[in-house]
N, C-alpha and C positions, 0 to 999 in steps of 0.2 A: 664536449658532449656529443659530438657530432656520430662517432661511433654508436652509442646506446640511442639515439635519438634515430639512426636509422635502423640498429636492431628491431623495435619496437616497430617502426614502417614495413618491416619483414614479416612481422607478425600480424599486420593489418590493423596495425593502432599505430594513434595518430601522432605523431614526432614531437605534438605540446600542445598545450591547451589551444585552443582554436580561437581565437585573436577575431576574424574576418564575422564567425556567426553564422554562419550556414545555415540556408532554409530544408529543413528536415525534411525529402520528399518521399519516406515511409509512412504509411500508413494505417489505419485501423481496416480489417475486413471489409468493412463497408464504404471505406474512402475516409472516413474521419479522421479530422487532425488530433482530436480532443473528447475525453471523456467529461464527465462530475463526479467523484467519488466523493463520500460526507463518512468520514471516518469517525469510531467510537459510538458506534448507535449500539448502543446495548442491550436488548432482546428487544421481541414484537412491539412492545408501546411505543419504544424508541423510534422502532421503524416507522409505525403508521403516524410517528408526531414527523418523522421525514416526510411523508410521503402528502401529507396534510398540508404541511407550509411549501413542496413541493410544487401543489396547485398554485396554493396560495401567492408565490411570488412566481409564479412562471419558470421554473429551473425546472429539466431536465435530466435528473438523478440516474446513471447510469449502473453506480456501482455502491451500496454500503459496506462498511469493512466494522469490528468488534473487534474489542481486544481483551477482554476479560476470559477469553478459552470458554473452547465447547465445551469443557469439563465442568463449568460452573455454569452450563444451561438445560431448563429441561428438557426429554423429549419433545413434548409441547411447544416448547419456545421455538427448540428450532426447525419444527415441523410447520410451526405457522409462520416465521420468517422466509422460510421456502416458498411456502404459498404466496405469501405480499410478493415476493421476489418475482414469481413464476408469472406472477395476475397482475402486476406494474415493467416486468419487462427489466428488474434490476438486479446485479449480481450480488448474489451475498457473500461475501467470504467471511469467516470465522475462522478468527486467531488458535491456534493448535494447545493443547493441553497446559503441561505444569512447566515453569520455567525456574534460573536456578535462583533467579532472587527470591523465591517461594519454597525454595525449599532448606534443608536443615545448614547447609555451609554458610558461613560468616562472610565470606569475601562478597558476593555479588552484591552487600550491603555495605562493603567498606568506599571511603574516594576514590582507590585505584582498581579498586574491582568492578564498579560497578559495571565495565565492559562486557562483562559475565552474564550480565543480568537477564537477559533474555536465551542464553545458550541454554542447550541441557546437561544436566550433569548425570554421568553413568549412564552404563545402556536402561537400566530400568528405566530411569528417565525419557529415555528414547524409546524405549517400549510403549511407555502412558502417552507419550507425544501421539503413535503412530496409532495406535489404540485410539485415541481422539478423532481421530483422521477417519478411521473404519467408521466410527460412530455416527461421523457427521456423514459421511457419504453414505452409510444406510438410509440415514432419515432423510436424503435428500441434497445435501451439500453437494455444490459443483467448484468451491472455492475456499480455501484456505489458506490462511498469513503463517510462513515460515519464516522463523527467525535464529534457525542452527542450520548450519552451512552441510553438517554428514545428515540431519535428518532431514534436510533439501532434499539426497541425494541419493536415501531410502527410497522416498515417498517417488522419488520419479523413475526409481526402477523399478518400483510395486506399482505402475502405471504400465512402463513398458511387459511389464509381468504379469498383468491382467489384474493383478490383485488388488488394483484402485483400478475407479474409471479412467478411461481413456481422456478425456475431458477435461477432467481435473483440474483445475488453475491454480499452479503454487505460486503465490504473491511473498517474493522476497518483502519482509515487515523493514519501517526503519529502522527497526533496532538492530537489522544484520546489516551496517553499513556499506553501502557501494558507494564512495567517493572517487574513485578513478577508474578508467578506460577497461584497465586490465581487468580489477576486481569483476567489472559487471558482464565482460567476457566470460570468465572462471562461472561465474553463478549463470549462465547464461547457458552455456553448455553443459554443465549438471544436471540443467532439468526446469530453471524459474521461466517459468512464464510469463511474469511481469517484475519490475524490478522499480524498488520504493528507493530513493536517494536521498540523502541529510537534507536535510532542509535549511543548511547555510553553502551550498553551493552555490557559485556563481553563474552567472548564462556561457560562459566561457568553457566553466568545465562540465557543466550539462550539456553544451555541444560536442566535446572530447567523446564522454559516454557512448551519446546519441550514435556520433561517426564508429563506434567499436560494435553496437549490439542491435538487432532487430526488432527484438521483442518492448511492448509497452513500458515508458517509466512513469513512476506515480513521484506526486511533488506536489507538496504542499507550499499551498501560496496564501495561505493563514497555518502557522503552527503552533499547537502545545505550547506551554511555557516551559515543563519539564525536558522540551527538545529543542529551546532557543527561542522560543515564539516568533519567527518573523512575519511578516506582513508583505507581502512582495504582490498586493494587488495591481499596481503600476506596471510591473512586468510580467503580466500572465500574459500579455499580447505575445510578447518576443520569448517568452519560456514555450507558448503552443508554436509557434514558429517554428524553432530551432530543434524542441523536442519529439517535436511529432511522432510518431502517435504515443498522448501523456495522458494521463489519468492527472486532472487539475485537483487539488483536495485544501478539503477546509474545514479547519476547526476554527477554537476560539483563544482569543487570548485571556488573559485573567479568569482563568475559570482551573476549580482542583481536577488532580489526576480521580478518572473511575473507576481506574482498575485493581481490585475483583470488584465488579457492582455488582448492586443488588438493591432489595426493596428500600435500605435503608438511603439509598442519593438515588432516590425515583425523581422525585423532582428537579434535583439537578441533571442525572440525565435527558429528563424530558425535554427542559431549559432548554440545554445548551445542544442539544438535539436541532431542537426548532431555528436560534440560531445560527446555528453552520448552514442551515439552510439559506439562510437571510445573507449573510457573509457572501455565501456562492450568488444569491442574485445579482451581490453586490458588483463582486469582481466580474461576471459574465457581464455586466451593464457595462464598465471599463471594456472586457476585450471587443463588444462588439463596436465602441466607439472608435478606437482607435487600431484594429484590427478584423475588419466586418466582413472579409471574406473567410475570415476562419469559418472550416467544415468541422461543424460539432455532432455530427450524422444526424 
């Protein structure tokens, strides 16, 4: 293996997963090792039930993310999530329009399809995606969750084309998997500005990553159950380490999928809203214990 294993050295990736653990010395604009993102808050209530327990337990909410698409919010919603955003100092991204498991093909709903399930299918598809995008950056949007690897790579030449803001943060979603070095290169250089990773990665191969690409990775250290649910509050010390600079995120466990929400699982959004806030105090209690010089800016 010795051949391909220094190919890959040529290319500025690393010969194998990294074994030793390297302490990450990139970092956030401001010096930071470490973000809080609290993913799936799903319009305004959601947010100001974040931003409530926020105080509430002492966390530091950098970033909220949604995933039900702009397309199933109103102007309103996201006009006043902008505002919480703009008036607490946190970013909103919002997940980009129709995806294929929502629309009419069979596959993205079967076992071996389901890999599908966040791409877009046909350019129309990729039109309503990009359309979304306009929509949200009218009302205000500085942040959107891309989860199609050629509508990554629209949106980031309709950046360099003036035709989105300059600004813009495309947030590879986890449903467009970067599991190795190479991949989060390839998305890296298309245009993502932050890159979401599976959430049953090791610290070994989140350091492989880490040594390939610049830009921010987001890792959930409570996850979904529909995305393996792990719990890896024990290692949020050595994932802020080695990943630096990471967007740490949490959801919950046992709790249903809410995407498309809406009025009907208000209350469970609100729930488990508040929740992931509590999660995050939890695990930031662990890294400051046993990692207390971590810079959380």
């Amino acid at each position: 293996m010795h051949a391909t294993r220094s190919f890959l050295t040529s290319l500025g990736l690393p010969r194998g997963d990294v074994g030793e653990l390297p302490t990450s010395d990139t970092r956030f604009a401001d010096g930071a090792q470490y973000r809080v993102e609290i993913p799936s808050v799903e319009g305004p209530e959601a947010f100001e039930t974040v931003l409530a327990a926020a105080e509430e337990y002492g966390v530091r909410v950098h970033r909220i993310s949604q995933g039900s698409g702009i397309m199933l919010l109103t102007d309103a919603d996201i006009e006043r999530m902008v505002t919480l955003g703009r008036e607490h100092d946190v970013e909103v991204s919002l997940f980009t329009g129709p995806r294929a498991a929502w629309d009419v093909g069979a596959q993205a709903g079967s076992s071996s399809g389901r890999v599908l399930g966040s791409s877009l299918r046909g350019t129309d598809q990729l039109v309503y995606g990009i359309e979304d995008v306009r929509r949200g950056c009218e009302l205000g949007v500085r942040s959107v969750l891309v989860a199609d690897v050629g509508q990554l790579w629209v949106l980031a030449e309709m950046k360099r084309a003036g035709e989105l803001p300059t600004d813009l943060v495309l947030k590879v979603s986890v449903s467009l998997p970067v599991a190795n070095p190479a991949t989060a290169r390839v998305l890296e250089d298309v245009g993502a500005s932050t890159l979401n990773l599976p959430v049953d990665l090791t610290l070994q191969d989140i350091a492989a990553i880490r040594s390939a690409v610049s830009v921010p990775l987001d890792i959930y250290i409570e996850g979904a159950d529909d995305f393996g649910a792990p719990v890896r509050h024990y290692e949020l010390p050595e994932i802020v380490r080695v990943a630096s600079p990471v967007y740490v995120k949490f959801t919950v466990r046992n709790a249903p999928n809410l995407y498309p929400s809406g009025g009907h699982l208000r209350r469970l959004a609100l729930d488990t809203a508040r929740e992931r806030v509590r999660r995050a105090a939890i695990g930031l209690a662990m890294l400051k214990r046993y990692y207390p010089e971590a810079d959380g800016g």
